[in-house]
C-alpha angles and dihedrals in degrees: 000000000000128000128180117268107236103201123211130178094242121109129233086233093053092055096049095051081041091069108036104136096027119127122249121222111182104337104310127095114255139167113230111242093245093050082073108060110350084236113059116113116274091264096178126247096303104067118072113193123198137204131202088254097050094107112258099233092058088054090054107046081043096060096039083058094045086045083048099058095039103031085092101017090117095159102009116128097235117125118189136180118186113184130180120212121229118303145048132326125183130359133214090268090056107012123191112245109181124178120205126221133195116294095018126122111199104191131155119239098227132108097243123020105244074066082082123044124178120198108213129016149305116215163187131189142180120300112233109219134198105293084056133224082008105065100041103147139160090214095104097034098116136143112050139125140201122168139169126004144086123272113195092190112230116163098180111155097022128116118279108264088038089062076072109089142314109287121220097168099169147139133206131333093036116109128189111203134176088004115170107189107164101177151030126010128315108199125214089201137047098236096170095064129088127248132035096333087203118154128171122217152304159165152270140164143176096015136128105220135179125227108325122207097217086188126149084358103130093204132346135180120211115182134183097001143113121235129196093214132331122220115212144311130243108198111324118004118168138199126190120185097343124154117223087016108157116243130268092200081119096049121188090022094082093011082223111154113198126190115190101215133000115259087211146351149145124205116234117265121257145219109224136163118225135219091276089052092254127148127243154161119232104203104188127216129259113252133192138216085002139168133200124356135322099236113055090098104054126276124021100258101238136096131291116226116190115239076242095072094066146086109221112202128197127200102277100040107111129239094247087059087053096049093049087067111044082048079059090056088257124154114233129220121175112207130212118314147058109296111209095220116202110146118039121283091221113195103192109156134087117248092014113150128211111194119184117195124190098019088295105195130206104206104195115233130193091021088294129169095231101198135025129183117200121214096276121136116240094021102145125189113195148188085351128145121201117193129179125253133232095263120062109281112199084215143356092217135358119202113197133349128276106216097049106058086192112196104239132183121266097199081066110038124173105255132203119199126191091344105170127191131178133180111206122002110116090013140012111278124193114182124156085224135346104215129032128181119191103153127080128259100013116163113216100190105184125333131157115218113192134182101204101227098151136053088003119171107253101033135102109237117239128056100312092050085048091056094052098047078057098052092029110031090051129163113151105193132036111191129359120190115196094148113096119232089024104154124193130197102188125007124173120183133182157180103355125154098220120011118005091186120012108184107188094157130100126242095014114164125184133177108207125023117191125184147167118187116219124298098195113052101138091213147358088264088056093058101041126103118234094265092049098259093158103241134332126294104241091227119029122185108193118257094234091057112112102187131022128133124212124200130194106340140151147195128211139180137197105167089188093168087054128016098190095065121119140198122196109223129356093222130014130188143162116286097247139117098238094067114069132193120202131191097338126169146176124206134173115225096193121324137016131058128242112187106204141023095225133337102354088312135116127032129292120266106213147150076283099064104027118181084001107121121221111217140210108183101197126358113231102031119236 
């Protein structure tokens, strides 16, 4: 594998000298949390946490050995959260440069994000697979995670084409948050380096951001932000409440969807340290039918919890433990690491807040449900992943209960941000669904749910390991929605045997939808419904539902194991005015058929037509 050289002007003796003293945790160089500052909250060995003073060259000899172990660690079981208290790093005459693997968050710790500058870039590039110079690709770079501070780009030292901009060349599963980027370009591809240069697809919201190459990007949602100029679309880019978003007056020349203003939405919470040096946890308010970022009048309007309020837990402590405290009226946050679930995670109370850091992960165990959330207003998961165990799991994680149907506030919605889940990837998974919504007005802003049929731990590669992906890696439904007014900005949804989205709710409304159908159905028989409808639609509203609005979505297949298969229609819904369907689209991006857009309409994306969308404007047509 090769991977770009950045140059800087340190040497590796000045590094070395640079670290002497700091602890080592596995191999990699790493600050404890309390060298920092002599306050912060005992974290546990996988947060580092830098001051201003901390001397730049061991920053930065600290975070390219941290890019180093996770830069290919794809399915390892390392979880890592790197923060910056309030001030400057890096000038013009020794700029910062910082690289981000998988499983890492890089935030800043002040209460607004101009408290933390950085002078230099964060970035991601292409991943170089096997093969080489030649398949370097963003299309597996996920997980991932940077929020809230200032970058003031300087490239000095690197090579030529990589002066250019900051790179960000990511997929699913990766979030920017609270970004304040004043000047030069942010890049959505890695377009120095060799091979394909495809990515596909992300997120960012409540940032103020210069001009942004989209690129090779196949579909992005930005929400709540400002942007100096955007570039260009591929096949479903989507903008909501965004100030300086282009038009989609041409849709689909450029495919742009632009929301005025956000129907809902609630900004993640965030770790911050205050003026006394204490540590807290900003959780921001819900708004509604709202523009630009939360920030640019001071404070993010919200409510301030002490570190004292919660309960920080650690891998190893046990979920009884857990429990204890959120029955005590405790907060919760889960810090770094793989958490082994066996007995129910249960979040009752209203106004309770789960913070992950770090791409903290809850792998079910015993066929568990690892997380459930009771009908309570205010509750907010966050920064979360949920995989499946090894032993069939009914669901991942079940908001709400079914049989209450207890009447809750919209003006305070439990809210789930960057909640991940993934069935299969470093081990075999089984779950029934991964997500199940049963409350009323739940905000899902931005998760990523991901059935692993490819390239899963444990598997042959060719058709055989494909069929038993199929018959071993199973997860048969990705998100079900029963709960009525449940709103998503961002949903991403892949993979799934039956229904990747089930929406049974009334008045749902959701801005970005992303699917791939299933790589992996053995044969036709496999992928077709019990009355022969031939596969499963990748998004399904219920035909009882009366009113529900779709904004900017799109199915894909890609039937690799066989490349017959076909699948009747990518999204199907009831034949009534109240549910709307907006800039919609399917595409095949190499083998399998599907026949329709949406309801016997709009043209078939096949190995005809490969990575040419097919488009419905508006379902039904005015």
């Amino acid at each position: 594998m090769s991977i770009p050289h950045v140059r800087t002007r340190r040497s590796r003796a000045i590094r070395a000298a640079a670290i002497a003293g700091a602890l080592v945790v596995g191999g990699l160089v790493a600050t404890p949390a309390t060298a920092a500052t002599g306050s912060a909250p005992d974290f546990g060995p996988n947060v580092t946490i830098f001051g201003p003073d901390t001397p730049l060259d061991q920053i930065q000899f600290e975070l390219d050995a941290l890019h180093a172990q996770q830069v290919d660690a794809e399915m390892s079981g390392e979880r890592r959260a790197v923060y910056f208290l309030p001030g400057a790093y890096g000038s013009a005459e020794d700029p910062l440069q910082v690289r981000v693997g998988y499983y890492t968050e890089i935030a800043g710790l002040g209460a607004n994000p101009d408290d933390v500058a950085v002078h230099g870039a964060v970035e991601v590039y292409n991943r170089c697979l096997e093969g080489g110079t030649g398949n370097c690709l963003a299309l597996v770079n996920f997980w991932r995670t940077l929020s809230n501070l200032r970058i003031d780009i300087d490239k000095a030292g690197q090579d030529g084409c990589r002066q250019s901009a900051n790179f960000w060349a990511v997929s699913q599963a990766v979030s920017l948050r609270r970004l304040h980027v004043p000047s030069g370009t942010l890049s959505l591809m890695d377009y120095c380096t060799a091979g394909p240069q495809y990515a596909s697809g992300g997120f960012i919201a409540d940032s103020k951001l210069p001009a942004v190459v989209n690129g090779s990007q196949q579909q992005w949602l930005i929400r709540n932000s400002e942007v100096g100029s955007w570039s260009n679309a591929v096949w479903n880019q989507v903008f909501s409440g965004v100030v300086g978003a282009p038009d989609d007056a041409t849709f689909p020349d450029p495919p742009y969807t632009t929301v005025d203003q956000t129907p809902l939405s609630r900004e993640k919470p965030y770790l911050f340290v205050d003026d006394e040096g204490d540590y807290n946890v900003r959780v921001p308010d819900a708004q509604r039918d709202s523009s630009g970022v939360s920030w640019d009048d001071g404070e993010t309007p919200g409510r301030t919890i002490p570190i004292d309020d919660f309960f920080i837990a650690k891998p190893g402590d046990s979920e009884a433990t857990i429990n204890a405290a959120l029955a005590r009226g405790e907060h919760l946050i889960l810090t770094p690491g793989v958490y082994d679930i066996d007995r129910t995670i249960k979040v009752k109370r209203a106004g309770t807040v789960v913070l992950g850091m770090g791409h903290a992960t809850l792998t079910a165990s015993g066929g568990v449900v690892p997380m459930e959330v009771k009908d309570a207003a205010g509750i907010v998961i966050a920064g979360v992943t949920i995989d499946a165990g090894t032993e069939l799991s009914p669901v991942l994680l079940r908001v709400g209960d079914a049989n209450v149907g207890k009447k809750l506030d919209p003006a305070d919605p439990i809210t789930l941000s960057d909640v991940y889940f993934r069935v299969g990837g470093p081990h075999i998974g089984k779950t029934t669904t991964a997500l199940e919504i049963n409350a009323d007005h739940v905000l899902i802003d931005h998760t990523w749910v991901w059935r692993g049929d490819h390239g899963v731990e444990g598997f042959t590669e060719g058709v055989n390991g494909d069929t038993d992906r199929w018959r071993t890696n199973t997860g048969h439904n990705g998100v079900i929605v029963n709960g009525d007014d449940v709103t998503a900005t961002g949903l991403f949804v892949e993979h799934f045997q039956r229904y990747n989205t089930l929406w049974n709710g009334e008045r749902g409304r959701v801005i970005l939808y992303q699917n791939e159908l299933p790589y992996d159905p053995p044969t036709q028989a496999d992928w077709t419904q019990p009355d022969g409808t031939l596969g499963y639609p990748g998004y399904t509203v219920a035909p009882d539902v009366t009113t529900h609005r779709l904004d900017g979505a799109g199915v894909y297949v890609f039937n690799q194991n066989n490349p017959s298969i076909v699948t009747e229609n990518g999204f199907v819904v009831p034949e009534t005015p109240g549910v709307q369907l907006h800039h919609i689209m399917t595409v095949n991006l190499s083998a399998g058929t599907v026949q329709h857009v949406v309801n016997g309409v709009g043209g078939q994306a096949d190995m005809t037509n490969t990575g040419t969308p097919q488009f419905v404007v508006e379902y039904p047509s005015e």
